[in-house]
SEFI-249798 format. One line per field, with one value per residue (C-alpha): residue number from 1; residue in three letters; y, x, z. Coordinates in nm, 2 decimals, always signed. Example, Ala and Ser with C-alpha at 12.3 -4.5 7.8 and 13.67 -1.06 7.14 Angstrom:
! residues 2
pos = 1,2;
code = ALA,SER;
c2 = -0.45,-0.11;
c1 = +1.23,+1.37;
c3 = +0.78,+0.71;
END
This chain:
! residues 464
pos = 1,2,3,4,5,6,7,8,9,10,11,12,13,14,15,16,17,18,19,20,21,22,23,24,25,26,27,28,29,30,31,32,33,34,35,36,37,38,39,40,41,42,43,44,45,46,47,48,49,50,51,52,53,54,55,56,57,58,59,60,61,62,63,64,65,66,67,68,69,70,71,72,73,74,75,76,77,78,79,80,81,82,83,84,85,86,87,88,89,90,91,92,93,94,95,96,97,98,99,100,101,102,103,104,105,106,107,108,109,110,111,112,113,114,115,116,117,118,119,120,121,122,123,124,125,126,127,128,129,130,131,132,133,134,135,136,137,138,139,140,141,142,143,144,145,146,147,148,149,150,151,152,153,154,155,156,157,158,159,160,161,162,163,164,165,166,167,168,169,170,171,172,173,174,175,176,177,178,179,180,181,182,183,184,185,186,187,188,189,190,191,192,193,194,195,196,197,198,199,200,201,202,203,204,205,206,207,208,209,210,211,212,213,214,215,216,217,218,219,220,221,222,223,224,225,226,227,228,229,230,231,232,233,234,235,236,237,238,239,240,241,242,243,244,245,246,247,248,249,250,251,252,253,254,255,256,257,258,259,260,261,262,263,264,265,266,267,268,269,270,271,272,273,274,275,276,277,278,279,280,281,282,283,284,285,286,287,288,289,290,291,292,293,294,295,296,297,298,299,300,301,302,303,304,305,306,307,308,309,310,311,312,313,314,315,316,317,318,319,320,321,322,323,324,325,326,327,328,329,330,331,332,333,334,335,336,337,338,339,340,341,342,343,344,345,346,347,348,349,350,351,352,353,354,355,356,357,358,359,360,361,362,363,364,365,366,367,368,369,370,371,372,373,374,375,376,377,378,379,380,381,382,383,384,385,386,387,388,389,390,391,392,393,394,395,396,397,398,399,400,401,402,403,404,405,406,407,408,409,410,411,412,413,414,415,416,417,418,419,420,421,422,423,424,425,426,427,428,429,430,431,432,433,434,435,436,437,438,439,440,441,442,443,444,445,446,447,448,449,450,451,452,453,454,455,456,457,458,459,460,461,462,463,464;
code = UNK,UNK,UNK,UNK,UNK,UNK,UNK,UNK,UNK,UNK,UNK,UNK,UNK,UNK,UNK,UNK,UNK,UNK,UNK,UNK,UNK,UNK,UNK,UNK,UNK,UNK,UNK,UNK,UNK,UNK,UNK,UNK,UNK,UNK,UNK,UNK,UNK,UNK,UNK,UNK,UNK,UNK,UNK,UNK,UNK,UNK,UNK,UNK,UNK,UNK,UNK,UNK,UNK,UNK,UNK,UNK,UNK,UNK,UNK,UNK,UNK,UNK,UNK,UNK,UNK,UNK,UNK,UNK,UNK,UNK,UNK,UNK,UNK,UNK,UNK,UNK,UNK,UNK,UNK,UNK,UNK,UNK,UNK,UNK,UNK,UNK,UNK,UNK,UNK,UNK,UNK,UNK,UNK,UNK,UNK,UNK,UNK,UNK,UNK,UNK,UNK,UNK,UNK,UNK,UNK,UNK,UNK,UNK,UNK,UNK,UNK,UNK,UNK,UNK,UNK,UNK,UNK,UNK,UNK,UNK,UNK,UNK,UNK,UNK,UNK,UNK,UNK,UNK,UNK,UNK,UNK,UNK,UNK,UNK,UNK,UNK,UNK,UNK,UNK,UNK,UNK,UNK,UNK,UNK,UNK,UNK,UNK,UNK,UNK,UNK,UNK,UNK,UNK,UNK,UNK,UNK,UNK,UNK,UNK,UNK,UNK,UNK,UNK,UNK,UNK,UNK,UNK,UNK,UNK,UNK,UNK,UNK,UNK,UNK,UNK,UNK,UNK,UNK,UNK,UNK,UNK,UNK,UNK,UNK,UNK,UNK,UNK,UNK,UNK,UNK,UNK,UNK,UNK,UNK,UNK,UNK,UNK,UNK,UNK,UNK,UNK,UNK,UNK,UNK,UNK,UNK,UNK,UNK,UNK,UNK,UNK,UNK,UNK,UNK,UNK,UNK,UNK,UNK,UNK,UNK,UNK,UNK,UNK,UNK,UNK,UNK,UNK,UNK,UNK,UNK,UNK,UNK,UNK,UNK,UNK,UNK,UNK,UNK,UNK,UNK,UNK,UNK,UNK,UNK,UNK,UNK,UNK,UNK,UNK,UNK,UNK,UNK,UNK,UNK,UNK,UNK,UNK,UNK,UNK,UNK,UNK,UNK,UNK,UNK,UNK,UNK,UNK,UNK,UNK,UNK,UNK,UNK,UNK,UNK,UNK,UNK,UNK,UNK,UNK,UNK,UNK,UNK,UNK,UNK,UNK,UNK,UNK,UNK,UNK,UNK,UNK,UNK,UNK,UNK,UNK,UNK,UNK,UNK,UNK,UNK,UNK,UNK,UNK,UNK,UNK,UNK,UNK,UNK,UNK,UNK,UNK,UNK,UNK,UNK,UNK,UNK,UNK,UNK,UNK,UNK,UNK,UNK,UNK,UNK,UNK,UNK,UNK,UNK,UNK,UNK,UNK,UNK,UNK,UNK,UNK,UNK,UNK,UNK,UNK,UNK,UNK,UNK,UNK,UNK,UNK,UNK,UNK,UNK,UNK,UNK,UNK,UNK,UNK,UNK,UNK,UNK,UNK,UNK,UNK,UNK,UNK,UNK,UNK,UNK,UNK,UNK,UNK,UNK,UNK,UNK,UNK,UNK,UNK,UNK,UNK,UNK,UNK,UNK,UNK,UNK,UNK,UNK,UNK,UNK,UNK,UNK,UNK,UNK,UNK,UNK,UNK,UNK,UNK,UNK,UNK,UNK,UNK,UNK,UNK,UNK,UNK,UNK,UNK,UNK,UNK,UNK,UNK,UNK,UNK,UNK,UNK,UNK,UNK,UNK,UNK,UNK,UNK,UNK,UNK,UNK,UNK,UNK,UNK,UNK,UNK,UNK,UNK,UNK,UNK,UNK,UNK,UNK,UNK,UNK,UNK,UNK,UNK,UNK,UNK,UNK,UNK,UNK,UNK,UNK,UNK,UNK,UNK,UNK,UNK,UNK,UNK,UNK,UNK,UNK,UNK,UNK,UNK,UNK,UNK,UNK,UNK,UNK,UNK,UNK;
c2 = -8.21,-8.04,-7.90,-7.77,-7.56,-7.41,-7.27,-7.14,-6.97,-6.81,-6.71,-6.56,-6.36,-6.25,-6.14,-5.93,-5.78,-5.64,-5.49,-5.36,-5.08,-4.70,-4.50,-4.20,-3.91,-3.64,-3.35,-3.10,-2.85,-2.50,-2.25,-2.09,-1.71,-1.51,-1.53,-1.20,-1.05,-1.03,-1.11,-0.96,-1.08,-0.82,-0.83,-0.74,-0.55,-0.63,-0.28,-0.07,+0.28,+0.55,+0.50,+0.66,+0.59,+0.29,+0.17,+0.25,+0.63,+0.85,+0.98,+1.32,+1.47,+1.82,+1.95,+2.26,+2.40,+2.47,+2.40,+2.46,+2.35,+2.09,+2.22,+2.12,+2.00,+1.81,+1.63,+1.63,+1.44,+1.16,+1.12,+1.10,+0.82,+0.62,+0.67,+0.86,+0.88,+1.05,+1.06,+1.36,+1.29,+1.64,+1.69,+1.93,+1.99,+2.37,+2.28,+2.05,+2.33,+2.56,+2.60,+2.54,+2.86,+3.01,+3.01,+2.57,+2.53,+2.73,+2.53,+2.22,+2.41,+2.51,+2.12,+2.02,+2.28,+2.15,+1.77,+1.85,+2.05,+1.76,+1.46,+1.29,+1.23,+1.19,+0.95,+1.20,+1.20,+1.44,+1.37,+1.58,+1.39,+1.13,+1.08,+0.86,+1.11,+1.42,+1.49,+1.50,+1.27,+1.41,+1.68,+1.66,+1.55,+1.84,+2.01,+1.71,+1.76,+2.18,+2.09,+1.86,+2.10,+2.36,+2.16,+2.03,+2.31,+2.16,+1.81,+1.92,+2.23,+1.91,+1.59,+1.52,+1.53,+1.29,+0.91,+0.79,+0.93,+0.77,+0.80,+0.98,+1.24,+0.99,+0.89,+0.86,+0.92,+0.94,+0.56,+0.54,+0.40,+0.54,+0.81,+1.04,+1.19,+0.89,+0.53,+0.34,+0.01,+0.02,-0.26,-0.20,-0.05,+0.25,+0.28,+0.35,+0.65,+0.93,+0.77,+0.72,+1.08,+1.14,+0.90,+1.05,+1.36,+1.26,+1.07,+1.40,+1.61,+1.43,+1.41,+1.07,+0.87,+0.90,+0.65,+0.69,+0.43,+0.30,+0.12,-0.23,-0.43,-0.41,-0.04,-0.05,-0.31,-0.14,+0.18,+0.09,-0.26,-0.45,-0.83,-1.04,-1.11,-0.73,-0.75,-0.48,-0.68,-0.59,-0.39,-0.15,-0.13,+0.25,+0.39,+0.62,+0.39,+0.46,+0.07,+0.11,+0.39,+0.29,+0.13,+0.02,+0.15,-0.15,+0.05,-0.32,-0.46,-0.86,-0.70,-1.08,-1.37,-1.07,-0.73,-0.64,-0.68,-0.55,-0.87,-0.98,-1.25,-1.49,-1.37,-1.05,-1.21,-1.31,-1.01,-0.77,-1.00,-0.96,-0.59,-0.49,-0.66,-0.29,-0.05,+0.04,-0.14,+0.03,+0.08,+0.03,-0.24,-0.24,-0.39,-0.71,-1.10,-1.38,-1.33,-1.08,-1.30,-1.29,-1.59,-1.43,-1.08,-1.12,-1.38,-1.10,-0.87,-1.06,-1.15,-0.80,-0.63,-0.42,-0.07,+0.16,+0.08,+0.32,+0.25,+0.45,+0.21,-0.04,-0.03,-0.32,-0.54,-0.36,-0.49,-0.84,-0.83,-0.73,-0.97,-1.23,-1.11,-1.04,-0.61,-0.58,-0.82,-0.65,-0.29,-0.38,-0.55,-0.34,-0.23,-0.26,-0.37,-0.41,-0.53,-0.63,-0.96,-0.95,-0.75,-0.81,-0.59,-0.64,-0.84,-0.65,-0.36,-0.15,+0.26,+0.34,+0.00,-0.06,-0.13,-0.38,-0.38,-0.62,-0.52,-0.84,-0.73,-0.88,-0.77,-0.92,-0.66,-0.76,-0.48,-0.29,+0.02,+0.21,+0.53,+0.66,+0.64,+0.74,+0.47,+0.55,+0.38,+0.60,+0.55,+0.80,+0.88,+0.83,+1.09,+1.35,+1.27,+1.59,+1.35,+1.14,+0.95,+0.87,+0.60,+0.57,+0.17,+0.12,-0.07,+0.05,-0.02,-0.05,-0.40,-0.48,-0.75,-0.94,-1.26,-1.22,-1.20,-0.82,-0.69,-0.39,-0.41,-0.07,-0.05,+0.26,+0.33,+0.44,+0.44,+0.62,+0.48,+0.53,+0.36,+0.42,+0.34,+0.21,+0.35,+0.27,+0.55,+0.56,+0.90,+1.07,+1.16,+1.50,+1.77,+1.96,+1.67,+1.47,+1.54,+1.50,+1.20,+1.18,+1.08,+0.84,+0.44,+0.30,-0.07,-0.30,-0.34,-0.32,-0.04,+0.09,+0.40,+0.77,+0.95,+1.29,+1.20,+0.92,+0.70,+0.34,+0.24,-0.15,-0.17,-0.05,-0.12,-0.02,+0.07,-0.02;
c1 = +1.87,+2.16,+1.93,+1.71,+1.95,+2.06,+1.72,+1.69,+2.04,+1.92,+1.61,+1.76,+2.00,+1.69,+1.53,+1.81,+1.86,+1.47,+1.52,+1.82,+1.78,+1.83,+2.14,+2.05,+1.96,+2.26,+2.19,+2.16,+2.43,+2.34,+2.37,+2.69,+2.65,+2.86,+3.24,+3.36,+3.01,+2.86,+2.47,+2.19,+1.86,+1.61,+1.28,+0.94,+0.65,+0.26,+0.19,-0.08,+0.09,+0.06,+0.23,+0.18,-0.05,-0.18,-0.45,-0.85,-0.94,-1.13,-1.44,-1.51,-1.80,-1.84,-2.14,-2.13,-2.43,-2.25,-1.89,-1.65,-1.29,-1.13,-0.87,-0.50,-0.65,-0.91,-0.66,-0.42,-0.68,-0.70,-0.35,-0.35,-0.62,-0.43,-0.53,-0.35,-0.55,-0.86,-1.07,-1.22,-1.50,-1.61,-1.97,-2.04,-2.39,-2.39,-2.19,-2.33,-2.43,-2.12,-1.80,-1.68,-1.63,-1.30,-1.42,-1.55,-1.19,-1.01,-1.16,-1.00,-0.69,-0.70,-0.83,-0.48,-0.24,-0.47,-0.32,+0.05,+0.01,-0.16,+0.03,-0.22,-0.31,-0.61,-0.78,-0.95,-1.28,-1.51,-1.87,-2.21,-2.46,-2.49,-2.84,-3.04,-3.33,-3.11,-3.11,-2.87,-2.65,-2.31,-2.23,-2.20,-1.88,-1.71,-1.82,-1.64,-1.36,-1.32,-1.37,-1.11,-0.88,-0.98,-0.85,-0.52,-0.35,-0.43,-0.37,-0.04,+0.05,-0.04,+0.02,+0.25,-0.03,-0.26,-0.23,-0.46,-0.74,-1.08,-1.22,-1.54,-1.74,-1.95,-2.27,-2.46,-2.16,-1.91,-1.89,-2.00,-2.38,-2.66,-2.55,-2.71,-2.45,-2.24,-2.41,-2.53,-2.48,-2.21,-2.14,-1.88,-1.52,-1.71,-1.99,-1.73,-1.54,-1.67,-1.54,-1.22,-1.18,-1.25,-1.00,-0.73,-0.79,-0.74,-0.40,-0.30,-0.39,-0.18,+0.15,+0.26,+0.33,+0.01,-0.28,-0.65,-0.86,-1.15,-1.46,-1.46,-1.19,-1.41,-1.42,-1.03,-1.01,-1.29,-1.18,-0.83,-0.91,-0.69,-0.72,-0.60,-0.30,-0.21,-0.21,+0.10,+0.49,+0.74,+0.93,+0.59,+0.50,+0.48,+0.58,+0.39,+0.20,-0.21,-0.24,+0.04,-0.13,-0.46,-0.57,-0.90,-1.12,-1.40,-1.68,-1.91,-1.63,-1.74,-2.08,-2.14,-1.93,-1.93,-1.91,-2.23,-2.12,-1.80,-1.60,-1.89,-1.66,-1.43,-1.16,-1.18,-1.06,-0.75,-0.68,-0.72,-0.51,-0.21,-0.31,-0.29,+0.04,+0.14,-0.14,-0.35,-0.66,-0.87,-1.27,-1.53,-1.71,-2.09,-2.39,-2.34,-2.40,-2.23,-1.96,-1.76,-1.67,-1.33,-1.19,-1.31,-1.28,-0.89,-0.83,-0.96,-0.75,-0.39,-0.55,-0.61,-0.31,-0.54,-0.41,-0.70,-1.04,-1.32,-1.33,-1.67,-1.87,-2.06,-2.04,-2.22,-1.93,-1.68,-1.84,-1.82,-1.45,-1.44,-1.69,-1.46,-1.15,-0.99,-0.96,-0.68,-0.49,-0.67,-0.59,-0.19,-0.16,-0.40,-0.07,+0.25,+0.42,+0.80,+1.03,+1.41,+1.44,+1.86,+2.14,+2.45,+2.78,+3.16,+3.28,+3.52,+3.57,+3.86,+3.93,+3.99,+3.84,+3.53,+3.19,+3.02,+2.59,+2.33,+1.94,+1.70,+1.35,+1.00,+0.66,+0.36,+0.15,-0.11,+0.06,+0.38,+0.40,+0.24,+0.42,+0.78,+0.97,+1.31,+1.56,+1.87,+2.08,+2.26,+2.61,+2.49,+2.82,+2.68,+2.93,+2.82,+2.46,+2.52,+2.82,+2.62,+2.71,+2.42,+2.41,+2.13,+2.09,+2.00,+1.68,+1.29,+1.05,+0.76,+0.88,+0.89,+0.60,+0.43,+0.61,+0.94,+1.26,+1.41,+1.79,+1.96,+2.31,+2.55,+2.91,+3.05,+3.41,+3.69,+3.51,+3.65,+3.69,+3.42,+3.08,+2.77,+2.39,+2.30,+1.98,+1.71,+1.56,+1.23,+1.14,+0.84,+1.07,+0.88,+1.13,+0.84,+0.76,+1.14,+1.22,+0.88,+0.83,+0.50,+0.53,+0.80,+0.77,+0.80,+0.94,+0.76,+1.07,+1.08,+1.25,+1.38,+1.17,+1.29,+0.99,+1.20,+1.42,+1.21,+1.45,+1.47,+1.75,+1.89,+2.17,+2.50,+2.81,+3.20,+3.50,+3.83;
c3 = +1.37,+1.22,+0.98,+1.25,+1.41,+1.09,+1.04,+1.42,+1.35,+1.03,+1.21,+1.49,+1.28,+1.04,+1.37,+1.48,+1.15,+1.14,+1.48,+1.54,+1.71,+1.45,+1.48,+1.68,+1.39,+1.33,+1.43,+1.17,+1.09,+1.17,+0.88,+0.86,+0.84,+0.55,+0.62,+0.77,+0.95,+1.28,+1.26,+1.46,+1.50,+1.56,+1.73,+1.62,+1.76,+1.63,+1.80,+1.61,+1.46,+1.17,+0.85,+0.56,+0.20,+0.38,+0.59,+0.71,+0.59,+0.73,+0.50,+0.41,+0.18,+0.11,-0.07,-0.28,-0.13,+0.19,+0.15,+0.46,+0.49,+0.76,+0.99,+0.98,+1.39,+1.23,+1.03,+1.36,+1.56,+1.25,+1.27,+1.67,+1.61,+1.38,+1.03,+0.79,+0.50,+0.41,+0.17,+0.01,-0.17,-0.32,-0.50,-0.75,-0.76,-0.84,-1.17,-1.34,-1.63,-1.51,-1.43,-1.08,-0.90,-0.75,-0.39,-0.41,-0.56,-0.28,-0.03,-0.21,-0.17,+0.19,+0.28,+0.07,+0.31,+0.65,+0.49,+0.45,+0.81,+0.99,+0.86,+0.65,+0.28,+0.08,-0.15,-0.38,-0.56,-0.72,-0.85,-0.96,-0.73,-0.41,-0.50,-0.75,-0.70,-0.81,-1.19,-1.37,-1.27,-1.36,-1.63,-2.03,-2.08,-2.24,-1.93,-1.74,-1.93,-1.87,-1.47,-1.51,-1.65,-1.35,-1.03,-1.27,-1.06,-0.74,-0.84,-0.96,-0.67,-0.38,-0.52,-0.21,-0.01,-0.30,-0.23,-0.51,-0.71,-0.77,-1.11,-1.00,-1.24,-1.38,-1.23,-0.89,-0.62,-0.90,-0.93,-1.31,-1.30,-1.28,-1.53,-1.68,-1.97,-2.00,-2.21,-1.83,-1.96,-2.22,-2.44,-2.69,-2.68,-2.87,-2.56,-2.33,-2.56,-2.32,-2.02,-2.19,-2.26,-1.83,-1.75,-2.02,-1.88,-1.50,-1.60,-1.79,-1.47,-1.27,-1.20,-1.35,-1.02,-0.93,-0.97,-1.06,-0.95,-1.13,-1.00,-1.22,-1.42,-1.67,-1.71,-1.71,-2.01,-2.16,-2.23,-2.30,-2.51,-2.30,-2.25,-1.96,-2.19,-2.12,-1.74,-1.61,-1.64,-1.40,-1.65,-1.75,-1.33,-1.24,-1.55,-1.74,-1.91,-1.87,-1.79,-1.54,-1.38,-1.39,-1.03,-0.84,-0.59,-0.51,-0.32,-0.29,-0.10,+0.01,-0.05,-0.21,-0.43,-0.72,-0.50,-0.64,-0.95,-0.97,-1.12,-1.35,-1.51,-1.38,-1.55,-1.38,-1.05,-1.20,-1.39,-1.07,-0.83,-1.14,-1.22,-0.80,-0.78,-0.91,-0.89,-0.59,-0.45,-0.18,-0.14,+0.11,+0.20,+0.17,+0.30,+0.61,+0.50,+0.59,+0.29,+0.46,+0.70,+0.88,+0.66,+0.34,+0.37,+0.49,+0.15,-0.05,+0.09,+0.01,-0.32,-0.42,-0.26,-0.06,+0.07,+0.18,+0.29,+0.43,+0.83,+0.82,+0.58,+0.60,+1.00,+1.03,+0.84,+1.07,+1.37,+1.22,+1.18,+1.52,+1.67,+1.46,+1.60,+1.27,+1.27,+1.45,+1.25,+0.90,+1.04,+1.07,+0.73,+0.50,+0.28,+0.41,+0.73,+0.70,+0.95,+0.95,+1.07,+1.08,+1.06,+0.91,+0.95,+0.90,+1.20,+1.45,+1.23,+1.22,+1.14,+0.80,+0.72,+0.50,+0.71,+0.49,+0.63,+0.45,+0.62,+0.59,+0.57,+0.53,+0.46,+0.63,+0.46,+0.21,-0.04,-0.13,-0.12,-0.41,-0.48,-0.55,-0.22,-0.09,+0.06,+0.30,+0.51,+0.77,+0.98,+1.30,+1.51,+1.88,+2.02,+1.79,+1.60,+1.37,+1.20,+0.99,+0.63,+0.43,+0.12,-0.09,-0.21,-0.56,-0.47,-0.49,-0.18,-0.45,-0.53,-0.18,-0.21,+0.07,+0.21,+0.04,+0.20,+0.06,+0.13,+0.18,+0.13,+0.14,+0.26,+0.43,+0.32,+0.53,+0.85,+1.14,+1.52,+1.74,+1.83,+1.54,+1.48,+1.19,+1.06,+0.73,+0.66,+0.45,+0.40,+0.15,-0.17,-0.18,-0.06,+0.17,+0.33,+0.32,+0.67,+0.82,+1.01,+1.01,+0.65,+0.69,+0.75,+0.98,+1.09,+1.28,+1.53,+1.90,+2.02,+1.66,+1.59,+1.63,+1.61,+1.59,+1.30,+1.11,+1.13,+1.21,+1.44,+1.41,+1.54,+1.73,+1.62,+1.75,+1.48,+1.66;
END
């Protein structure tokens, strides 16, 4: 008996111990902000709105036969409707055995004054042909070459206005097939000499922060000999370097699993997602299928960094994405979109104290920006907004990439009583278009955008 009541008290103790009811959980500590600051969390807006070298473009041709320049309106109205690129696609057909004449390239120049008047800028192209049926095809290429050579001026005189340039001059609507000077289906290193020669040209005519596009990864490695052991390092981005400058323009956009035949190996996937962490990608899409569905056409997108795409072409793929409720989301995030999440400043700051301010920004984008651009942080005096201390951060929003977290930390020295925004600033480095705000970026804050000063405003602060 005693034994039995030894077992039903180890028994009952065994119980207990198996379901004993858990400690209620801790609640978890909330992060402790930096020591000495005051943080503010700032809201954001998924508003559609204009910023610059980014987004759908608007598509231009102009024919030799009857060549007429756009107005600075034109290019008003483009803006005003929310796109503010273009892209000029320019054909030569009357000089394909000549030199271009003076009155074709002063058109170029007046469409290049009606951009820097209206706010946009342009995706450039030129090419000899935007037919199969027209012979020939393009020009010889030391004719190429010479043409080349003619609108370096231009390239040079408005490359504030120039986002990218596109290859072009060789073949059928510039894209490099269907050529009639140039080897149509090149095989060797040596094949692709001549095109070579086009693109060293092109990177010669333009300033060197600017990007020519090309139509394949395959004519990039091609006529450079590059391997995908040569894709662009973080130290080589946007230097000077042809490989560095050398971008994409995909004109078979989620045309099918290959974009017509634009990454013909699989390699070629993984070279242009590296390459387009640091050079442009843009294009068109081209004929409707079930590919360029909402699902893949957005995955491509963040693979491939996109930043431009034709909103004229293929129509019919448009209205997919809009049928599938995904445009709206593509036509905020093609490129950039930054927004500061938080702002930190000195707590309960005193005069002739240091103000100490650390901007938190992401960017939901599919890109970074692309080309050179300025970075200020401003102190604005509320009682007087002509008093104004500017600091420029030692940082570069080309590096900005998607889905990081990216700070801006300055401090202000000596600061003098009274109440102050503080503003980010992220003007065009250009001097003729530095205080245009048209050509600034803006944030995708609530409430945070001076469309009269291109500035960003974050937050208010008070110096005792």
């Amino acid at each position: 008996m005693r034994n039995y009541s030894l077992l039903l008290m180890l028994f009952t103790c065994l119980f207990l111990a198996c379901n004993k009811p858990e400690p209620e959980p801790k609640p978890k500590p909330e992060p402790q902000p930096e020591d000495g600051m005051h943080h503010d969390t700032l809201g954001y807006t998924d508003d559609l709105f204009c910023n610059p070298e980014r987004g759908f473009h608007v598509f231009m041709e102009f024919h030799s036969a009857n060549i007429q320049p756009y107005t600075a309106q034109r290019i008003k109205d483009i803006y005003n409707n929310g796109s503010t690129l273009v892209l000029n696609n320019y054909y030569l057909e009357d000089y394909r055995d000549t030199l271009i004449a003076e009155s074709y390239l002063d058109v170029v120049r007046q469409n290049m004054q009606a951009l820097r008047e209206g706010g946009c800028k342009c995706v450039l192209r030129f090419a000899y042909t935007s037919s199969t049926q027209q012979y020939p095809h393009d020009a010889p290429v030391e004719l190429v070459l010479q043409h080349i050579e003619q609108i370096q001026p231009i390239l040079q005189e408005y490359a504030d206005v120039i986002f990218a340039m596109e290859a072009g001059f060789v073949g059928v609507w510039g894209e490099w097939y269907y050529t009639t000077y140039f080897k149509e289906n090149p095989v060797t290193n040596e094949d692709y000499a001549d095109r070579r020669r086009v693109l060293d040209a092109l990177l010669e005519a333009l300033p060197a922060e600017r990007q020519v596009c090309v139509r394949t990864p395959e004519f990039k490695l091609r006529c450079y000999g590059l391997s995908l052991a040569d894709t662009i390092t973080r130290a080589e981005a946007f230097s000077d370097l042809p490989k560095a400058r050398l971008a994409a323009h995909d004109d078979a956009f989620m045309a099918n699993s290959s974009d017509m035949g634009t990454f013909t190996m699989k390699y070629h996937r993984t070279y242009w997602a590296a390459e387009t962490r640091y050079t442009i990608y843009g294009g068109e899409s081209c004929q409707p299928g079930d590919y360029a569905n909402c699902e893949n056409s957005i995955a491509q997108m963040r693979d491939f960094h996109i930043a431009y795409l034709n909103m004229s072409y293929h129509k019919a793929v448009i209205a997919g994405w809009q049928k599938g409720g995904c445009l709206d989301e593509m036509k905020r995030l093609i490129g950039y979109r930054l927004y500061a999440t938080e702002v930190a400043t000195t707590k309960e700051p005193k005069a002739g104290e240091d103000l100490k301010v650390i901007v938190s920004l992401l960017n939901e984008g599919y890109s970074a920006p692309k080309n050179p651009r300025d970075i200020k942080m401003l102190l604005v005096n509320k009682a007087d907004p002509k008093d104004v201390v500017t600091i420029v951060p030692d940082c570069d929003p080309r590096f900005w990439f998607p889905d990081e977290l990216h700070q801006v930390q300055v401090v202000f020295k000596s600061v003098k009583a009274g109440q102050y925004d503080i503003c980010l600033a992220l003007p065009d480095p250009k001097p003729n278009l530095a205080d245009d705000p048209r050509y600034a970026i803006r944030l995708a804050n609530v409430d945070c955008w001076d469309e009269t000063k291109g500035y960003n405003r974050l937050t208010t602060v008070t110096v005792q």
